[in-house]
PyMOL Python script that loads the backbone (N, CA, C, O; Angstrom):
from pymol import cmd

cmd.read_pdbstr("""\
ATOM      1  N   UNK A   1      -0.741  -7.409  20.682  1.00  0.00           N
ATOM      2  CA  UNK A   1      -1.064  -7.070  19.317  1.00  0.00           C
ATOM      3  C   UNK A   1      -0.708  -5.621  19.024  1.00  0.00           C
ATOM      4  O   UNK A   1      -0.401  -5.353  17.863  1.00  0.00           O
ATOM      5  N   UNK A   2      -0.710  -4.834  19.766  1.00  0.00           N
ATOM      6  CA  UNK A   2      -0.398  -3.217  19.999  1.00  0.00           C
ATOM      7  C   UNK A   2       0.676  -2.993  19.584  1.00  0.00           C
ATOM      8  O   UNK A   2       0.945  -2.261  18.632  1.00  0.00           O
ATOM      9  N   UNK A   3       1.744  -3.869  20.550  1.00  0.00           N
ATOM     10  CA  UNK A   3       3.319  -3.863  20.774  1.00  0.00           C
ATOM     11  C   UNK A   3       3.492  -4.151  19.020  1.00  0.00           C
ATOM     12  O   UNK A   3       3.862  -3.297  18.214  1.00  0.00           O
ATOM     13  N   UNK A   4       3.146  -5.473  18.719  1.00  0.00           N
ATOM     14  CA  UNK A   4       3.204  -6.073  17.037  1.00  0.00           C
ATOM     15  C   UNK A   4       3.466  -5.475  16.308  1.00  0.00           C
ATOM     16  O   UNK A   4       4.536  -5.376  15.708  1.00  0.00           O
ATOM     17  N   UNK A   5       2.042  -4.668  16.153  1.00  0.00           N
ATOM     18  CA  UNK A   5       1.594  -3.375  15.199  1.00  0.00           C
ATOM     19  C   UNK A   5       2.306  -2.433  15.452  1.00  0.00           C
ATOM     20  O   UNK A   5       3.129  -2.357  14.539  1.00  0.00           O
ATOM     21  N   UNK A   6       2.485  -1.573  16.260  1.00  0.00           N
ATOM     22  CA  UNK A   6       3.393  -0.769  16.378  1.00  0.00           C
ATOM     23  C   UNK A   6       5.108  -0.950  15.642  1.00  0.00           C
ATOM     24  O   UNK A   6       5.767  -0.259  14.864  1.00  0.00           O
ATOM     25  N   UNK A   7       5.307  -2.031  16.246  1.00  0.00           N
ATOM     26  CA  UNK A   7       6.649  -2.404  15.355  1.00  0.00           C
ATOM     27  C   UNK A   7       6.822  -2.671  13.907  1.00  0.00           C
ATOM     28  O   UNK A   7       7.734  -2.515  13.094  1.00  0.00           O
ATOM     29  N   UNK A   8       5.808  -3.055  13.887  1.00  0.00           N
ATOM     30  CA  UNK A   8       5.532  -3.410  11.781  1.00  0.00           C
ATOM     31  C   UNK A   8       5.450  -1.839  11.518  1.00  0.00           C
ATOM     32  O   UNK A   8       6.448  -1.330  11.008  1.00  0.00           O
ATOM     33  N   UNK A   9       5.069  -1.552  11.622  1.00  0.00           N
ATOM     34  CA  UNK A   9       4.664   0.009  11.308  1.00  0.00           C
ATOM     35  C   UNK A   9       6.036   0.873  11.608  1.00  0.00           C
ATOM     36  O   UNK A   9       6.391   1.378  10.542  1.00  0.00           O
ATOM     37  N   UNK A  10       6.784   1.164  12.503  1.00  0.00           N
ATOM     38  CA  UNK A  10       8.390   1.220  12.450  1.00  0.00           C
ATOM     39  C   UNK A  10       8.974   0.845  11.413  1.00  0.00           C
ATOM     40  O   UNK A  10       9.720   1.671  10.888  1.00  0.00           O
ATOM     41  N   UNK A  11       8.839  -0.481  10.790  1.00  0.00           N
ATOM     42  CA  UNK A  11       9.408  -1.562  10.073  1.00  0.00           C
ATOM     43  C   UNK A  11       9.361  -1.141   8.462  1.00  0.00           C
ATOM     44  O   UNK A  11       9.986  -1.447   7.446  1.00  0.00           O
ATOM     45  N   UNK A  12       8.229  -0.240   8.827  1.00  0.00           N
ATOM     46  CA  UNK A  12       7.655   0.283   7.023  1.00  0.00           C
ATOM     47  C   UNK A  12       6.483  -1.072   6.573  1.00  0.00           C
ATOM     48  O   UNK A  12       6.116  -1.029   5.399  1.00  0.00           O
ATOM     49  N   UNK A  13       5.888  -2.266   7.464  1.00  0.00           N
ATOM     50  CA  UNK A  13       5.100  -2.632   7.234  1.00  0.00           C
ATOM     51  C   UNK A  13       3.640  -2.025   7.398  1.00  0.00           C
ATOM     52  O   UNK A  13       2.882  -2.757   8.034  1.00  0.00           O
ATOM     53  N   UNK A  14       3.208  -1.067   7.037  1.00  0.00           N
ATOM     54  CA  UNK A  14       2.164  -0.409   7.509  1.00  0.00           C
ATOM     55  C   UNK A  14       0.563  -1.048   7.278  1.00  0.00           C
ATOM     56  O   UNK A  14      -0.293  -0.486   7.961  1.00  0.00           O
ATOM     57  N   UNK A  15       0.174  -1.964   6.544  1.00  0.00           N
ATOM     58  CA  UNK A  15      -0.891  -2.858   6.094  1.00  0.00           C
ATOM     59  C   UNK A  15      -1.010  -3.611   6.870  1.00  0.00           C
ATOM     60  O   UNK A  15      -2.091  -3.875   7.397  1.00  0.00           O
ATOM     61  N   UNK A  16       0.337  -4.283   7.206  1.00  0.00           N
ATOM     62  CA  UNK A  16       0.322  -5.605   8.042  1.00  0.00           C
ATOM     63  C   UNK A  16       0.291  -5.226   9.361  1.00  0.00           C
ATOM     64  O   UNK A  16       0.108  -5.933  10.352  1.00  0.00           O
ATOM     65  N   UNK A  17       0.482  -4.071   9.284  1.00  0.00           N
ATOM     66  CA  UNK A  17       0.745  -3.201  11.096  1.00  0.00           C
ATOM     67  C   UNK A  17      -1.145  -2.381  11.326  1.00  0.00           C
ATOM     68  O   UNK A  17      -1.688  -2.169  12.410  1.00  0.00           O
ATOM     69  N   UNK A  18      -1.555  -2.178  10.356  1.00  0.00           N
ATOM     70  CA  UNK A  18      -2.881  -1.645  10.341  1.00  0.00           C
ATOM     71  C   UNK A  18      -3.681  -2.812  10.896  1.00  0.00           C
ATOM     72  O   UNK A  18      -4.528  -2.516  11.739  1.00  0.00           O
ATOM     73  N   UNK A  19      -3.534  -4.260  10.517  1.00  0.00           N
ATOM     74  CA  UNK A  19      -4.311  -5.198  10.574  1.00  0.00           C
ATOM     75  C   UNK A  19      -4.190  -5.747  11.840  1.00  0.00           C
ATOM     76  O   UNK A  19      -5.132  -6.400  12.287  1.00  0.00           O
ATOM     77  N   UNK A  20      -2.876  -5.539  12.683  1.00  0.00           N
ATOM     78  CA  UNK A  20      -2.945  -6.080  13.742  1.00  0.00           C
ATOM     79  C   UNK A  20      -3.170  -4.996  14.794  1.00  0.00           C
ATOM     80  O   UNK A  20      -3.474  -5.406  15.915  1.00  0.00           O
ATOM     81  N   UNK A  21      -3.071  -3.692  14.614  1.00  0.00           N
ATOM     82  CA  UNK A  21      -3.996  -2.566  15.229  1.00  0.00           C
ATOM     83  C   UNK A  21      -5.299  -2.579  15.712  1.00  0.00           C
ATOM     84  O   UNK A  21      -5.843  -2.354  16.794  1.00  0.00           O
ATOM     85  N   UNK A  22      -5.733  -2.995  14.294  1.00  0.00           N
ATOM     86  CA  UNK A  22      -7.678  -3.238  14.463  1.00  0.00           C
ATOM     87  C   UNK A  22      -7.833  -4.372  14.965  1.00  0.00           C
ATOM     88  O   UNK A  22      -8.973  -4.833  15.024  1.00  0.00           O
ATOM     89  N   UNK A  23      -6.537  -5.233  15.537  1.00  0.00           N
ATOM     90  CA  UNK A  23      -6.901  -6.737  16.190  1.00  0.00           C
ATOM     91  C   UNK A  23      -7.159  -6.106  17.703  1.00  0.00           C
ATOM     92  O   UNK A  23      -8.129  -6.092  18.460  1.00  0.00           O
ATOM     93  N   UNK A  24      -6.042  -5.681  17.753  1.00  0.00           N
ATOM     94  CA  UNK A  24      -5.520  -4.646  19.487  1.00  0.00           C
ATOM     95  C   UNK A  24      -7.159  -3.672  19.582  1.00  0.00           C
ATOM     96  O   UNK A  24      -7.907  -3.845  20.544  1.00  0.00           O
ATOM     97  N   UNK A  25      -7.416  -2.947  18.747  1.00  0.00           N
ATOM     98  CA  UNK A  25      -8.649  -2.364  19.134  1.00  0.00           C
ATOM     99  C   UNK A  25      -9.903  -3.227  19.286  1.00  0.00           C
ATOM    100  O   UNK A  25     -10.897  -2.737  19.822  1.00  0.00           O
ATOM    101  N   UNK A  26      -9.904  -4.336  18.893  1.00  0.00           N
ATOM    102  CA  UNK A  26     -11.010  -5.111  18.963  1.00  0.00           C
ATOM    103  C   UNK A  26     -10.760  -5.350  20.436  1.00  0.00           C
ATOM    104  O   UNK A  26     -11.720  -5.267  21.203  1.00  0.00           O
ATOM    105  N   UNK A  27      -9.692  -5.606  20.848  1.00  0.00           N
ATOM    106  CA  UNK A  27      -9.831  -6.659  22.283  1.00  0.00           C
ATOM    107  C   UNK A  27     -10.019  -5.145  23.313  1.00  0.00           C
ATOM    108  O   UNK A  27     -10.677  -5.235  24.349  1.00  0.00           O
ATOM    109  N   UNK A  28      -9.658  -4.381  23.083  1.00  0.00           N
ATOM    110  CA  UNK A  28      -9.572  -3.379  23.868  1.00  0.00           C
ATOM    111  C   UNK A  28      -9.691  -1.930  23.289  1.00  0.00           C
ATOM    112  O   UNK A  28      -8.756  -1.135  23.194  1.00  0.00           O
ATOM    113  N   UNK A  29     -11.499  -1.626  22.768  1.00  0.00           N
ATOM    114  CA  UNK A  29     -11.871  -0.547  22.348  1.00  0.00           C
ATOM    115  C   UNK A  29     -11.599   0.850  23.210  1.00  0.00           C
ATOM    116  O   UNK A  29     -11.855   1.835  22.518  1.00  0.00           O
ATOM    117  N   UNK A  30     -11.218   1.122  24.326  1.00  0.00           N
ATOM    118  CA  UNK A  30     -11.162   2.181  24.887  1.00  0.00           C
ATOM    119  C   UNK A  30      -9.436   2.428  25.052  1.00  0.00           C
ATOM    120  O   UNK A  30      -9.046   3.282  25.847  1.00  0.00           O
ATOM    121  N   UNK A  31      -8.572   1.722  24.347  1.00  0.00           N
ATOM    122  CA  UNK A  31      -7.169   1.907  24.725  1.00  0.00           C
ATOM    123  C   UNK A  31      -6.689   3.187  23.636  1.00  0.00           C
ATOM    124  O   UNK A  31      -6.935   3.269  22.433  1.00  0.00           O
ATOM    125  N   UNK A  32      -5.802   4.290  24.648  1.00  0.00           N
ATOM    126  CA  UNK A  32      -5.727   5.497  24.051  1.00  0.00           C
ATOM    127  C   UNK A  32      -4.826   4.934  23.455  1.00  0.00           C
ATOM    128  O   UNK A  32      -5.049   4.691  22.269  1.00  0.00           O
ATOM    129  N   UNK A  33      -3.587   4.548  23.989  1.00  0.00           N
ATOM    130  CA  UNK A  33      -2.441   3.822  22.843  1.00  0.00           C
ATOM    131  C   UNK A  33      -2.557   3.248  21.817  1.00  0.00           C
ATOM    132  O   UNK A  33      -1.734   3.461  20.927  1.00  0.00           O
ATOM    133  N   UNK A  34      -3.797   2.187  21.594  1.00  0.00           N
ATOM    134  CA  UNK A  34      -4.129   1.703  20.429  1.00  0.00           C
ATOM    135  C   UNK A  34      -4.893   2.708  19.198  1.00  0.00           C
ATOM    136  O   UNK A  34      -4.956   2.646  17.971  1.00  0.00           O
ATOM    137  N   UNK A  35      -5.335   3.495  20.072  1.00  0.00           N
ATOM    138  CA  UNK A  35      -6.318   4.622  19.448  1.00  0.00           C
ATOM    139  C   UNK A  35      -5.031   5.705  18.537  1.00  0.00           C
ATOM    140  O   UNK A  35      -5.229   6.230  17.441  1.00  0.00           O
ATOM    141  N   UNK A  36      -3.966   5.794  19.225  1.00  0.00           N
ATOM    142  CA  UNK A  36      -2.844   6.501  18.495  1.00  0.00           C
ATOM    143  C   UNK A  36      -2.327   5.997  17.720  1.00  0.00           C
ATOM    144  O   UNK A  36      -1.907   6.341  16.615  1.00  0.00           O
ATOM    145  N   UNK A  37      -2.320   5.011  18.332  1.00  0.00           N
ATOM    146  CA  UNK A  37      -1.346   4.419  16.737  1.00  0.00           C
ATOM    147  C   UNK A  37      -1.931   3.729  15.548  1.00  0.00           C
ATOM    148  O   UNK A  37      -1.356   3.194  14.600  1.00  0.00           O
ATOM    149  N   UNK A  38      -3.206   3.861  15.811  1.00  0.00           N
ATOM    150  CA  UNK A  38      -4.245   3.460  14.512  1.00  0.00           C
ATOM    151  C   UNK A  38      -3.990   5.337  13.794  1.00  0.00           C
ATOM    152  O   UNK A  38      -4.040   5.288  12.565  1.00  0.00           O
ATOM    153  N   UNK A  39      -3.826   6.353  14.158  1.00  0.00           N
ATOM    154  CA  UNK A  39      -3.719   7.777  13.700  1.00  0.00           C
ATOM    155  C   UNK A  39      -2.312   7.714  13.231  1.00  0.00           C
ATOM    156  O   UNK A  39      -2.068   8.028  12.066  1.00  0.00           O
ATOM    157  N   UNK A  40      -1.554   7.411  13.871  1.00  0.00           N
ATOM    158  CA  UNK A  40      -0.493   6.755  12.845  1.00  0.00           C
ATOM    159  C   UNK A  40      -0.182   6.280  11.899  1.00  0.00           C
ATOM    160  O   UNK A  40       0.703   6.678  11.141  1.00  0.00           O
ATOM    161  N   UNK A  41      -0.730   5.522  11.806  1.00  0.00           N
ATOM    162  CA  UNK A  41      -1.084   4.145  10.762  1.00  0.00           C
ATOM    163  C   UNK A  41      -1.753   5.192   9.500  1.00  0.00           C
ATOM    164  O   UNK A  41      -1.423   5.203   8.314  1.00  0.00           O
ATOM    165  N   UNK A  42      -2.307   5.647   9.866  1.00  0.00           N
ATOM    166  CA  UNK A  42      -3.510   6.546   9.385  1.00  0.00           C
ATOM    167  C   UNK A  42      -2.244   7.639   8.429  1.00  0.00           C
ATOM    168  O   UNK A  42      -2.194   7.899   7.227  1.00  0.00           O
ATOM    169  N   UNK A  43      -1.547   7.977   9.325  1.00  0.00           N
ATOM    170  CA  UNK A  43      -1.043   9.197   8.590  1.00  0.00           C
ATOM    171  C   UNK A  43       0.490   8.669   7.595  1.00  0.00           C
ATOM    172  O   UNK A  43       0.962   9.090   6.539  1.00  0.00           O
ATOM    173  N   UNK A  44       0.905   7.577   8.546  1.00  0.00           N
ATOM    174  CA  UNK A  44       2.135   6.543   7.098  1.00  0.00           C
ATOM    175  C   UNK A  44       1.211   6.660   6.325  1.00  0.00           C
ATOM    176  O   UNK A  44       1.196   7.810   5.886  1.00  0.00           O
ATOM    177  N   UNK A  45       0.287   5.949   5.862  1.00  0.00           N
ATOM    178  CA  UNK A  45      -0.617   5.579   5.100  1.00  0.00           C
ATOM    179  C   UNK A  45      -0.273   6.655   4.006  1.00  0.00           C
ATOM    180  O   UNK A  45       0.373   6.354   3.003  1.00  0.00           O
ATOM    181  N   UNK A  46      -0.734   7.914   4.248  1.00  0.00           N
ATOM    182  CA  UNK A  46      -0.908   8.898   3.648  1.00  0.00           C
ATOM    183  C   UNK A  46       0.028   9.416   2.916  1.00  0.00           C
ATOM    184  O   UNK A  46      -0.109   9.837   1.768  1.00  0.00           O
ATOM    185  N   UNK A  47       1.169   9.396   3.664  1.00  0.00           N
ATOM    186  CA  UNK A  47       3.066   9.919   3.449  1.00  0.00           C
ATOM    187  C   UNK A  47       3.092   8.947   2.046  1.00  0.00           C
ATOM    188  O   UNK A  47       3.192   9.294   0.869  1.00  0.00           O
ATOM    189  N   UNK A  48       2.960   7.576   2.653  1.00  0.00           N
ATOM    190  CA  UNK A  48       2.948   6.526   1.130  1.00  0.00           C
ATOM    191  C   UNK A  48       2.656   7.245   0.184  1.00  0.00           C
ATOM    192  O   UNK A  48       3.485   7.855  -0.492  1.00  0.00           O
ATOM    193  N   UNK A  49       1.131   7.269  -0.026  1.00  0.00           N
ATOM    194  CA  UNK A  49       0.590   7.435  -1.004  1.00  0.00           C
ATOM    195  C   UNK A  49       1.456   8.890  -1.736  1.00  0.00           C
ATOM    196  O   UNK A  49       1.977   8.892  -2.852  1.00  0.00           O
ATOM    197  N   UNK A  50       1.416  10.204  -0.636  1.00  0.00           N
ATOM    198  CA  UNK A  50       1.760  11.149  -1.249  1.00  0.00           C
ATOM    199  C   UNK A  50       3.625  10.926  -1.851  1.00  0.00           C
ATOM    200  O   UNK A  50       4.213  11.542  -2.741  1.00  0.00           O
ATOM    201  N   UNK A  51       3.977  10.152  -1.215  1.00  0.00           N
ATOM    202  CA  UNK A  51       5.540   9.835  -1.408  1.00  0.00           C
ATOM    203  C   UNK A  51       5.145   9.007  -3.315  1.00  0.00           C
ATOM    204  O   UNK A  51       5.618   9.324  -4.406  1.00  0.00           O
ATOM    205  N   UNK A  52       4.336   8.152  -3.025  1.00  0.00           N
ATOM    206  CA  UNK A  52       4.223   7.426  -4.441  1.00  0.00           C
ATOM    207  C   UNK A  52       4.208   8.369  -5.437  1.00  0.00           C
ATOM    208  O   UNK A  52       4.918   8.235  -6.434  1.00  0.00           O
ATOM    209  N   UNK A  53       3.279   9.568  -5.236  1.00  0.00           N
ATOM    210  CA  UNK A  53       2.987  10.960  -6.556  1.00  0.00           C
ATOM    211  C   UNK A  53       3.839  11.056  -6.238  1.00  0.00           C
ATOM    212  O   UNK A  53       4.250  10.130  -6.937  1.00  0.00           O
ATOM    213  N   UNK A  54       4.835  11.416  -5.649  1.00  0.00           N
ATOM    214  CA  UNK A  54       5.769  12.669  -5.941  1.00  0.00           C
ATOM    215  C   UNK A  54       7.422  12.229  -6.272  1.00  0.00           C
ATOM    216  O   UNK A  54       8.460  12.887  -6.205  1.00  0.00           O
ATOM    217  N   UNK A  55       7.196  11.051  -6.591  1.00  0.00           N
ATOM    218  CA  UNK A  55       8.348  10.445  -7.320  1.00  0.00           C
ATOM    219  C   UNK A  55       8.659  10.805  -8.987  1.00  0.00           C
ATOM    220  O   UNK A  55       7.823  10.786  -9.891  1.00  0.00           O
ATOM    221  N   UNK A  56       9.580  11.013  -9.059  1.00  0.00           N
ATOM    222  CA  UNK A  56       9.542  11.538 -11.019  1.00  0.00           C
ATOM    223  C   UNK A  56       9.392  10.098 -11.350  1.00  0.00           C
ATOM    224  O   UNK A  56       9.656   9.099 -10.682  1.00  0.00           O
ATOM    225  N   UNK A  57       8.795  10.265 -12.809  1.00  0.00           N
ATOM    226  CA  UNK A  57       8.979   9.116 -13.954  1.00  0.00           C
ATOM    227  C   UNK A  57      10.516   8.810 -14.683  1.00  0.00           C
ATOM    228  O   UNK A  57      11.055   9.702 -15.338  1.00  0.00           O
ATOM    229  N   UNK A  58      11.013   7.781 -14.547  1.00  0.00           N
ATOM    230  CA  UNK A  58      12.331   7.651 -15.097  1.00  0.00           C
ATOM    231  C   UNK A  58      11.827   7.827 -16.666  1.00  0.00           C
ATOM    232  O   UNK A  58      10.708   7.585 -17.120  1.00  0.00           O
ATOM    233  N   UNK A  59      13.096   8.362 -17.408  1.00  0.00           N
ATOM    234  CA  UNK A  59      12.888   8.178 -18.894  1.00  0.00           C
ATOM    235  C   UNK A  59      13.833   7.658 -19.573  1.00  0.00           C
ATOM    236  O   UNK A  59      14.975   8.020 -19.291  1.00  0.00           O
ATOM    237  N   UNK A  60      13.700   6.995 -20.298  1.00  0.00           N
ATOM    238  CA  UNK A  60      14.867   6.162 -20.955  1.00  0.00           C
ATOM    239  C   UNK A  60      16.001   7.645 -21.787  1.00  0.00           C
ATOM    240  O   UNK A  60      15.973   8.732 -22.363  1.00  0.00           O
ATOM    241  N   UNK A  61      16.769   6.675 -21.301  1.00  0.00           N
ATOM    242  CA  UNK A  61      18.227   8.042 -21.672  1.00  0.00           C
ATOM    243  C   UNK A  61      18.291   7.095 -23.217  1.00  0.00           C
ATOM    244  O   UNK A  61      18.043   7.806 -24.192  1.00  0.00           O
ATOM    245  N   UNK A  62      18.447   6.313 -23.394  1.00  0.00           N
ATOM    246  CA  UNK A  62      18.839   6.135 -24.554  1.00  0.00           C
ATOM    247  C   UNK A  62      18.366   6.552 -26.167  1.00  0.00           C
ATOM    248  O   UNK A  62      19.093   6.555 -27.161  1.00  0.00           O
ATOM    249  N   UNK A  63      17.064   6.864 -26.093  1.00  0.00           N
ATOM    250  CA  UNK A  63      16.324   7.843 -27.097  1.00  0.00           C
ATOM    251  C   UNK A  63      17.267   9.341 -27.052  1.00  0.00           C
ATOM    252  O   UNK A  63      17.706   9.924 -28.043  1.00  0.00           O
ATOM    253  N   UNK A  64      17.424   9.743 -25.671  1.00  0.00           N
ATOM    254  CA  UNK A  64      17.909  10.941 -25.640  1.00  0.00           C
ATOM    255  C   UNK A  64      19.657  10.998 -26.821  1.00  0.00           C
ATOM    256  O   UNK A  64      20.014  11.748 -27.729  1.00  0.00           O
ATOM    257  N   UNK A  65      20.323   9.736 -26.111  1.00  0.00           N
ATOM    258  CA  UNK A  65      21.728   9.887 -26.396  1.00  0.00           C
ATOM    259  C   UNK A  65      21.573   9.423 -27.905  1.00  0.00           C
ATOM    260  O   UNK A  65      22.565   9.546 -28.623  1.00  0.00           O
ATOM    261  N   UNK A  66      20.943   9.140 -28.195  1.00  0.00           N
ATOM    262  CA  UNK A  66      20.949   8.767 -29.907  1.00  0.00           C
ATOM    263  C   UNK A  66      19.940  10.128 -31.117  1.00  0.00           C
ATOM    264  O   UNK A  66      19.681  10.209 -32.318  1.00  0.00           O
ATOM    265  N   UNK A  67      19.716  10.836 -30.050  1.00  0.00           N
ATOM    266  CA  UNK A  67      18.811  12.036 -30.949  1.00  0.00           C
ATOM    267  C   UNK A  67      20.259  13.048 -30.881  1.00  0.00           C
ATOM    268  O   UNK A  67      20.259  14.081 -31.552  1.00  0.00           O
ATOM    269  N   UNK A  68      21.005  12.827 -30.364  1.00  0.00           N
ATOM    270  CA  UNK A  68      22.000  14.439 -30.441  1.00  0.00           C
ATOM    271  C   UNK A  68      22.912  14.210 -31.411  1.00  0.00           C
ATOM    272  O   UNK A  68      23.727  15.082 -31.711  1.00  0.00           O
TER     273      UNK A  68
END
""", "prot")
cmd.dss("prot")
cmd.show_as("cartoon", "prot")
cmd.util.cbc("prot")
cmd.orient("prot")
C-alpha cells in the first residue's frame, strides 16, 4: 500500500495516494517510510492549493479588441 501511494502521488494523484497512505499506516503505525510520505502528501497537498491561487484569471480578449 506504501509502494501504491507513493506512486499515485508521483503520478500527481495526491487524494488517491493520501488514501492509500493512511491504509499503509493503519497496517503498520510505526513505519518511518510511511510516516514520510504521509509529510509528503502533506506538503503536494499544499503546492496544489498554493499553485491553484496563484494562477491568473483569464479575461476575455474580445471585449478588449472591440473597445479600441
Amino acid at each position: 500500500m506504501n509502494d501504491y501511494g507513493f506512486s499515485l502521488a508521483m503520478r500527481g494523484d495526491v487524494d488517491k495516494a493520501h488514501a492509500y497512505l493512511l491504509g499503509a499506516q493503519r497496517k503498520a503505525p510505526n513505519s518511518p517510510t510511511v510516516a514520510n510520505n504521509l509529510e509528503l502528501i502533506a506538503l503536494l497537498q499544499e503546492g496544489q492549493k498554493l499553485a491553484r491561487k496563484a494562477q491568473p484569471t483569464l479575461r476575455s480578449k474580445a471585449g478588449a479588441f472591440w473597445s479600441q
